[in-house]
Each structure stands twice: as structure tokens, then as C-alpha cells.
C-alpha positions as MATLAB code, in Angstrom:
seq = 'XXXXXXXXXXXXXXXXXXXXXXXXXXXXXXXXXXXXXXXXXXXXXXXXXXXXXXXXXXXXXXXXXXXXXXXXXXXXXXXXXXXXXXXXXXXXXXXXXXXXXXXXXXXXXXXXXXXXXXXXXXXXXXXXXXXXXXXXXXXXXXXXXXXXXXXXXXXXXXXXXXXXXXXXXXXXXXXXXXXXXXXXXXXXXXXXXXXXXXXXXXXXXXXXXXXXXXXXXXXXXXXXXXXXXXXXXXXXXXXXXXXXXXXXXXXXXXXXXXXXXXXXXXXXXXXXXXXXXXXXXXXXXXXXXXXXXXXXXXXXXXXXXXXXXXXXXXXXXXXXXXXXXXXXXXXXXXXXXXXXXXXXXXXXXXXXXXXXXXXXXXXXXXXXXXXXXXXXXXXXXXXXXXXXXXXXXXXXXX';
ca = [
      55.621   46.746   57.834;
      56.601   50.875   58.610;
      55.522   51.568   62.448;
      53.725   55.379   62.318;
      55.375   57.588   64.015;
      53.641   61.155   64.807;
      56.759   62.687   64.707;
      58.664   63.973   61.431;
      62.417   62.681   60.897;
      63.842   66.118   61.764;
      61.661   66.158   65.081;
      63.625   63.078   66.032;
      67.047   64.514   65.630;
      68.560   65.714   68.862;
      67.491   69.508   69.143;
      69.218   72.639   70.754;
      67.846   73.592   73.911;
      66.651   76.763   74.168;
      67.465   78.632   76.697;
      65.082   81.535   78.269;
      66.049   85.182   77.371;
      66.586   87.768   80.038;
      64.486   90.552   80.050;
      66.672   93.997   78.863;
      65.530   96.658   81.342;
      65.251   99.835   80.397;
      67.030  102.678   81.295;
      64.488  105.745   81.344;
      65.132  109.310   80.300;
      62.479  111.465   82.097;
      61.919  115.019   81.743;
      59.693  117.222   84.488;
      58.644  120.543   82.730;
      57.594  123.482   85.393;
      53.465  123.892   84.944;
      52.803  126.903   83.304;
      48.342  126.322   83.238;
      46.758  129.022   85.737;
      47.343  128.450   89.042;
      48.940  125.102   88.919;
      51.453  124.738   91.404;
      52.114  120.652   91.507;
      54.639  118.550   90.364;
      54.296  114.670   88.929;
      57.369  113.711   90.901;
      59.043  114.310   94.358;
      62.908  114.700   95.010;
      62.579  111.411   97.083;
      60.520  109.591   93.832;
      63.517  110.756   91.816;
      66.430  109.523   94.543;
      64.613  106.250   93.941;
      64.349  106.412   90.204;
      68.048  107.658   89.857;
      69.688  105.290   91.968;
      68.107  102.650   89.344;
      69.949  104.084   86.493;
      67.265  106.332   85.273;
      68.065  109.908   83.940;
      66.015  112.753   85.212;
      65.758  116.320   83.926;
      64.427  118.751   85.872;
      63.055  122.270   84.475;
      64.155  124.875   87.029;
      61.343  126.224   89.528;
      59.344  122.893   88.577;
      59.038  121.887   92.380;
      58.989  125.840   93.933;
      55.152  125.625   93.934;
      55.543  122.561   95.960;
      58.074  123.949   98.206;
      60.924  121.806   96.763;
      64.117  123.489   95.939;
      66.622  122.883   92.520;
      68.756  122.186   95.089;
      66.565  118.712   96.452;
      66.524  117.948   93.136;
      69.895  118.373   91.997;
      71.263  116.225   95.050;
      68.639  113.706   94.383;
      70.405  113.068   91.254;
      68.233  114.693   88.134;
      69.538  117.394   86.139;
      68.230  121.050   86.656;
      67.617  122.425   83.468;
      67.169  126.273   82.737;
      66.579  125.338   79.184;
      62.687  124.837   79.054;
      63.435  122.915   75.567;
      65.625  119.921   77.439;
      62.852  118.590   80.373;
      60.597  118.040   76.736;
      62.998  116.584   74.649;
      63.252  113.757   76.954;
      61.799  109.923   76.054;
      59.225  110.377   78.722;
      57.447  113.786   79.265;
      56.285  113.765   83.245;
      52.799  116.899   84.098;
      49.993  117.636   85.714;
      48.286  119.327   83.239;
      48.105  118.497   79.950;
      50.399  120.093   77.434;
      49.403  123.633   75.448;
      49.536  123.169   71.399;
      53.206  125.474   72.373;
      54.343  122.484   74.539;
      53.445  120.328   72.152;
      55.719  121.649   69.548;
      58.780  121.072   72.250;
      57.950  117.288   72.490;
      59.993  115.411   70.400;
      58.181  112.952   67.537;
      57.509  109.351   69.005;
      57.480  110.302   72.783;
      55.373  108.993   75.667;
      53.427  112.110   77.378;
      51.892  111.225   81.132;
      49.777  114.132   82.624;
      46.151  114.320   83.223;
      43.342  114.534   80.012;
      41.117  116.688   81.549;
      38.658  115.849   78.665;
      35.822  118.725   78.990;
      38.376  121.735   78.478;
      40.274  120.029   75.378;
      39.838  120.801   71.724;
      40.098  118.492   69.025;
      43.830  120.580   68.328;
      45.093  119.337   70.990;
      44.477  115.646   69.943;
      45.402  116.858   65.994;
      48.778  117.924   67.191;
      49.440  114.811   69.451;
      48.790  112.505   66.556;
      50.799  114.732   64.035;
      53.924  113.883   66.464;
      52.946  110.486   66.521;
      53.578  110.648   70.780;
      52.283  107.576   73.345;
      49.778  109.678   75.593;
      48.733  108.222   78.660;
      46.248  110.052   81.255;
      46.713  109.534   84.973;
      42.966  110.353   85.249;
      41.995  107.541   83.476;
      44.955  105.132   84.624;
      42.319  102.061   86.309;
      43.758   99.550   88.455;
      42.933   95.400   88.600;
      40.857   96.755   91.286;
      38.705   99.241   89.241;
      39.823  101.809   91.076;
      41.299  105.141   89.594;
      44.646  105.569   92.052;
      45.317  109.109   90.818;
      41.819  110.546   90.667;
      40.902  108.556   94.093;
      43.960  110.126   95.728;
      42.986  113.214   94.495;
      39.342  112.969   95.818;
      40.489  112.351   99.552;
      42.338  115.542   99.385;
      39.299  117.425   98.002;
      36.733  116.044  100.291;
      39.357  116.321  103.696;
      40.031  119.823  101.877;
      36.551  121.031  101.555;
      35.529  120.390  105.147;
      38.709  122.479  106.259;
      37.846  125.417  103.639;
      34.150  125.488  104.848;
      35.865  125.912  108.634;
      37.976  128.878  106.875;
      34.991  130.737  105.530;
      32.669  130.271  108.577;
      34.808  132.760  110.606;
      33.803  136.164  111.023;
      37.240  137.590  108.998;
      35.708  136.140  106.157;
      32.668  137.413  106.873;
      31.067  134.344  107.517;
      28.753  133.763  110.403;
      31.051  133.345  113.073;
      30.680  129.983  113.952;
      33.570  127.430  114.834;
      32.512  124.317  112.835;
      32.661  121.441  115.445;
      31.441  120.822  118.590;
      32.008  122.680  121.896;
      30.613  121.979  125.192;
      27.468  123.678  126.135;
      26.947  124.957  122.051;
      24.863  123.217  119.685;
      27.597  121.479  116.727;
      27.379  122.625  113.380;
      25.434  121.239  111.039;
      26.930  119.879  107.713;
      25.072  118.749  104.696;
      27.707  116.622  101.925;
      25.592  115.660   98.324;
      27.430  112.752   96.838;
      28.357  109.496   98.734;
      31.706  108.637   97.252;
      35.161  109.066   97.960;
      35.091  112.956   97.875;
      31.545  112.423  100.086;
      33.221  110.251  102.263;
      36.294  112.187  103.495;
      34.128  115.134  103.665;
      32.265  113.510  106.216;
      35.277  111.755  108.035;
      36.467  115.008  108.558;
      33.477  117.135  109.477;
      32.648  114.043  112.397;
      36.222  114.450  113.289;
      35.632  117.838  113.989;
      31.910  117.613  116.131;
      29.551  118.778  113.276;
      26.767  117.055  113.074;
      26.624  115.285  109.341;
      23.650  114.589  106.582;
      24.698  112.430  103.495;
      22.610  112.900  100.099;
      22.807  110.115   97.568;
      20.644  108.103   95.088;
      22.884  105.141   95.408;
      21.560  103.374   98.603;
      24.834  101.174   97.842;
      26.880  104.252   98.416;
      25.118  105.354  101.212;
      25.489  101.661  103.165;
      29.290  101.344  102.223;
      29.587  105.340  103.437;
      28.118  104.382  106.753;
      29.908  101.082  106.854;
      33.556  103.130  106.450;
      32.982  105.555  109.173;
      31.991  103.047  111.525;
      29.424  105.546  112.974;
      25.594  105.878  112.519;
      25.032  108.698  110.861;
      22.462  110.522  109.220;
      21.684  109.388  105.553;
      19.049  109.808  102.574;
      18.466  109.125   98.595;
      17.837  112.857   97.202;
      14.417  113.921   97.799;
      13.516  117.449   97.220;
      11.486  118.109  100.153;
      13.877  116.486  102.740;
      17.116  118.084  101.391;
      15.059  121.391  101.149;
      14.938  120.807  104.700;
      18.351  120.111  105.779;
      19.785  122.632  103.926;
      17.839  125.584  105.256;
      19.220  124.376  108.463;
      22.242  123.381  107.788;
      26.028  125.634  108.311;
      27.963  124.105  105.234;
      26.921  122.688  101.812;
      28.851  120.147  100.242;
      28.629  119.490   96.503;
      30.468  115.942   95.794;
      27.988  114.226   92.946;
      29.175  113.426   90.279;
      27.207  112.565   86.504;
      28.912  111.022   83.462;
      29.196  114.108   81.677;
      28.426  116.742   83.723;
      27.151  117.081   87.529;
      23.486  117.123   88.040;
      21.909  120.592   89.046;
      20.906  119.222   92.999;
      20.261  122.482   94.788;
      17.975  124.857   93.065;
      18.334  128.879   93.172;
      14.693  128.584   95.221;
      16.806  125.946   98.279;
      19.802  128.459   97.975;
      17.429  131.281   98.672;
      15.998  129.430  101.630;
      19.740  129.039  103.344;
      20.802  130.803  106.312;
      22.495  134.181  105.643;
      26.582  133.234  106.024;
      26.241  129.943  105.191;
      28.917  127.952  103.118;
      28.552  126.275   99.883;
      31.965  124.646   98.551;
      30.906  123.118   95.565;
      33.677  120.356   94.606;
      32.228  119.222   91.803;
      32.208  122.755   89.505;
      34.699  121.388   87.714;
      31.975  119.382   86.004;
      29.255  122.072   85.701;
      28.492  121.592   89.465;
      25.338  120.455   91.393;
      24.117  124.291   92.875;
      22.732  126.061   90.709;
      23.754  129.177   91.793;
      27.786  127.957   91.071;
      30.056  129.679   88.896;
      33.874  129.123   88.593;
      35.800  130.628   90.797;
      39.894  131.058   91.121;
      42.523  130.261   93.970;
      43.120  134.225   93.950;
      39.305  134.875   94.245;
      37.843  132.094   95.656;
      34.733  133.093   96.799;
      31.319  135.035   95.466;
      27.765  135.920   97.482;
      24.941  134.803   96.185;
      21.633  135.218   98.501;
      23.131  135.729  101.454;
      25.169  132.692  101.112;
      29.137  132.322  100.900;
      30.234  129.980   97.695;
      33.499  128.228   97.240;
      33.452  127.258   93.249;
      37.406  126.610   92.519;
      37.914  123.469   89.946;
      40.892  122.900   91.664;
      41.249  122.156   95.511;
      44.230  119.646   95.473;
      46.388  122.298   94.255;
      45.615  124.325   96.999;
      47.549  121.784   99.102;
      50.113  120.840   95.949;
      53.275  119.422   98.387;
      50.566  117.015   99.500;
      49.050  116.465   96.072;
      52.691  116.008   94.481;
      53.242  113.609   96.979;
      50.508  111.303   96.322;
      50.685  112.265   92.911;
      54.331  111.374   92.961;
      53.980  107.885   94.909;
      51.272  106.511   92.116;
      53.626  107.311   89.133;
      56.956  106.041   90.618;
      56.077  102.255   90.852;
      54.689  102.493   87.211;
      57.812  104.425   86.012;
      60.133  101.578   87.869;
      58.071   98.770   86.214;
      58.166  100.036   82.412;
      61.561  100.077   83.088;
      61.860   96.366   84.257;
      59.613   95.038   81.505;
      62.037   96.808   79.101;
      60.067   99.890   78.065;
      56.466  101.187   77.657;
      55.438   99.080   75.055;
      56.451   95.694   77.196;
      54.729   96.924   80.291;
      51.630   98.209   78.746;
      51.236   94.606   77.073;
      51.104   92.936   80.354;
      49.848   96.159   82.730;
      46.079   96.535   81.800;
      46.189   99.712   83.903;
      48.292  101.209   81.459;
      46.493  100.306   78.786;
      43.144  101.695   80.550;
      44.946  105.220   80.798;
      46.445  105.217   77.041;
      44.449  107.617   74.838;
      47.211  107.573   72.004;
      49.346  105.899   71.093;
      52.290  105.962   68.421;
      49.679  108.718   67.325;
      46.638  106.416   66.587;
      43.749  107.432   69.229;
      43.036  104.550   71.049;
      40.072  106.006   73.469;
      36.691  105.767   72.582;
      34.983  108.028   74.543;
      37.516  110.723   73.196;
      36.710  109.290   69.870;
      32.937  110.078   70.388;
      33.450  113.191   71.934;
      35.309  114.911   69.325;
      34.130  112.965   65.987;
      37.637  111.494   65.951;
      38.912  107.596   64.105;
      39.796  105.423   67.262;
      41.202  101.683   67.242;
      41.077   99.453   69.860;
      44.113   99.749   71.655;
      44.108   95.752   72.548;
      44.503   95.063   69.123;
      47.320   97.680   68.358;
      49.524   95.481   71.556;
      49.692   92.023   70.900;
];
């Protein structure tokens, strides 16, 4: 009588143990192209970030000038280890292309075929060319504005925001004073004279360092928003009872014809909402401020128009408005260096998980920011936008 046995004959026989393979890391070849888009003066990574990514074996090429806007010398980079290029053609033809701003259809030509591209999407001022060319090179494009951590946060475009909402508070100041032909006020809070008053739309992160700042100062804040959520967390962060409302016509109406400075921080999906009509702008105190942060997205005044870093500022009934799409790189050594302190862990762990395609499998962040890759669009709301074949990028990486 045979016993059964679940196992085969084979499965019996003494096997050979198999012993757990060591990860390869990668050795990275970066390249850091100088920003050539209109008044971009940023840079993705700092001398320090590249001491750091150097002294881990990683090979840096620097275009010359690419940190001058940032106040960082060839020289800082040079002893930090990378290689200082005056050949524009070398920072692209590295394995992993390092900007702020996305790549021109020119720049595009200089990356080389199969490449991984990290800069920012900046979806509303693209053309489907852009995303024609990218695939045609087959290139791995990931955008740091879309990058979302296990948190659901957005590091990049959060760090960004506290710059712009600290930033907008301190530009407001600027314009109040008389050289600027604003109304002469100091916006704060001295003894004896009534504080300014300062009216922020939006309750989020921009929202929310606009108002740390302007109660750090003395003024005297109102905070707009239709997400009573918001509004609760805002007052819960600033540890400080301040004055707060959902968006009614009537009552912002109100507290902008008495208000000093006008805030725009609310963002839509697609594009801002319209907030502030032409009538509540007429209605304003002659000198007032409007800095409209959010103009990059249409704007919520609808008096706003773009404005540039060179001419920042327009009239418009009576009233000053700051319209510039964007504030951070007004401040770019501080912007590079937040910029710079998000992108260096990620850079360090692709290489420890071997490469890109390794740490995008296991880093869902990565995968959130990837809107190509190996040339296949892998984004749907880019997909929608510009009547463009997307897969699913989940099931490209197993």
C-alpha cells in the first residue's frame, strides 16, 4: 500500500539554498541646465545637495551660470564636486535631466533618447508639441508639481505655496509705501495708530502663511473661504482667534472696501474662480493693494491681468495690483533651496533601489508625478486635456 505524499520526487531531493541578492545601486549621472524661460532665476539643486550627491558616487554636470540667479557661483559648484560645463549640449546629454521649468521643443532636441526629465509640468501653458516631442524621444518625464507624498501632500508645490503666501504679505508691505505710490501706510501695528487691515481669499497653505505673516506683523486679518474645514484647520494653525467667513458677496463687499491689502489665494480645478468683481474693486480705497497669487490660474479679481517681475504692477480704479505668476522666483536662493532639499532624498533613493525604474515600483510618489514614461503618457488628466492615448502607469511597472 503507496503512502501519498503531496510532494513530487524532485521536491524531496535536497535543494540549493538560495541565497538573497544584493540590491546594485546606482550610480547617477545628473545634468543641471541654466533656465533660459522668462525671468526664471532658480535652480533644482544647491551646491550643498550636490556635495551630498557627489560624495555618494554620483556624477553631476553643471551648465555654467546655472546657479548665478540664485547667487551660487561655478566656483561652489565646482568644489562641491559636479562638473561646470560651458557646453550647453553636456548638462542634457546626461541620464537624468534636473529644471524648473519645463523644457522648450529646442531643449528637447538636446535630451538624449530614453532619458528621465524632472522639472515642473506647468500644464495650462503646454501644447500638445511639447508632449509629441517627449514621446518621439521615448524620455521618463516626471513633474515635481504633481510629485504626491503617502501623506497626500504635494512637497514641491506646498513648499512653494509658503513662500508665496509669506511673500505676498511682504510685497503688499512694499507697495503700501508712499515711493511706490501707495498710500503711505506701514502695514502692522504701531502704538497709538489703528493696524492695517488685511483681507486673504483662499484658506490653504498660500492663505495660511499669508495670514501668519500679516498677524506677525500687527494687521488686523479677514479669511474668505467656502471650505468651513479650511477655515477651522486655518484658525486651528495660527493658534489665534481670528476673523473668518465662507464667501458671501455682501460681507466680503464689506471688508474689502475697508480693507489696506487684498489677497487672492483660491484656487479652482482648472482655473481660479472670478471672487472680486470690477463693481468691489471700484468700491476699494484709493492706494490699496491687490496681490493676486493665484493669476497664474486666471486669478480670482477680476480686474487681474499678468504682470512681469520687471513690471510688476498696473492701476486699476484707484487701486495698486500685483499680478506676477511667479512670486517664488522672486526669492529663487530660497526657492532653490527648498526646491533643492525635496529632490535630493528622491535622487539618493533611485539610486539605492538601483535606478528609476526600481524606485518608482516601490515609491508611489514617483509614480504620482510620472506623466511619461519610456514615451507612453501615463497621466490622465494630460490625456484629457490634450485628446492624447494614456495607459495606466500601474500597469506599465509591475
Amino acid at each position: 500500500m503507496s503512502s501519498f505524499s503531496p510532494f513530487s520526487k524532485e521536491e524531496l531531493l535536497p535543494q540549493a539554498e538560495m541565497l538573497e541578492i544584493k540590491k546594485q545601486k546606482g550610480e547617477l549621472f545628473i545634468g543641471l541646465p541654466k533656465e533660459t524661460h522668462f525671468e526664471e532665476k532658480r535652480v533644482c539643486l544647491t551646491p550643498d545637495a550636490v556635495a551630498a550627491l557627489t560624495a555618494h558616487g554620483h556624477r553631476i554636470v553643471v551648465e555654467t551660470g546655472a546657479g548665478e540667479g540664485s547667487n551660487y557661483s561655478d566656483k561652489e559648484y565646482s568644489d562641491a564636486g559636479a562638473k561646470v560645463s560651458y557646453d550647453l549640449k553636456e548638462a542634457f546629454a546626461c541620464n537624468i535631466v534636473l529644471k524648473v521649468e519645463p523644457p522648450s521643443l529646442k531643449e528637447i532636441e538636446l535630451i538624449k533618447p530614453q532619458s528621465i526629465l524632472i522639472s515642473a509640468l506647468q500644464l495650462k501653458t503646454q501644447n500638445k508639441k511639447y508632449f509629441e516631442a517627449l514621446a518621439k524621444k521615448r524620455i521618463t518625464a516626471v513633474a515635481f508639481d504633481y510629485i504626491k507624498d503617502e501623506h497626500g501632500v504635494y512637497p514641491v508645490v506646498k513648499s512653494l505655496s509658503e513662500i508665496a503666501g509669506t511673500a505676498s504679505v511682504l510685497i503688499a508691505s512694499e507697495l503700501m509705501t508712499t515711493v511706490h505710490k501707495g498710500n503711505g501706510l506701514l502695514l502692522g501695528n504701531i502704538g497709538g495708530v489703528p493696524p492695517t487691515d488685511v483681507v486673504i481669499l483662499g484658506a490653504g497653505t498660500v492663505g495660511e502663511f499669508a495670514a501668519k505673516s500679516a498677524i506677525g506683523l500687527g494687521a488686523r486679518v479677514k479669511v474668505f473661504d467656502n471650505s468651513i474645514t479650511k477655515l477651522r484647520k486655518l484658525q486651528h494653525c495660527l493658534n489665534s482667534p481670528i476673523y473668518t467667513s465662507t464667501v458671501q458677496p455682501k460681507t466680503l463687499a464689506k471688508a474689502l472696501r475697508r480693507c489696506d491689502v487684498a489677497i487672492g489665494a483660491i484656487r479652482g480645478k482648472n482655473r481660479s474662480p472670478i471672487i472680486v468683481t470690477e463693481g468691489m474693486v471700484e468700491q476699494m480705497k484709493e492706494g490699496s493693494i491687490i496681490v493676486d497669487v493665484c493669476i497664474d490660474r486666471g486669478g480670482c479679481f477680476e480686474t487681474s491681468k499678468v504682470t512681469t517681475h520687471s513690471k510688476p504692477t498696473f492701476g486699476a480704479h484707484g487701486v495698486i495690483h500685483y499680478c506676477v505668476p511667479n512670486i517664488p522666483a522672486r526669492y529663487a536662493r530660497t526657492a532653490s533651496f527648498s526646491i533643492s532639499n525635496i529632490f535630493t532624498p528622491y535622487l539618493l533613493d533611485i539610486a539605492e533601489e538601483g535606478g528609476f525604474e526600481n524606485a518608482a515600483r516601490f515609491d508611489k510618489s514617483l509614480r504620482n508625478g510620472m506623466y511619461f514614461y519610456h514615451g507612453i503618457l501615463t497621466n490622465k488628466t494630460v490625456g484629457e486635456w490634450f485628446d492624447l492615448p494614456f495607459r495606466d502607469i500601474n500597469l506599465l511597472i509591475l
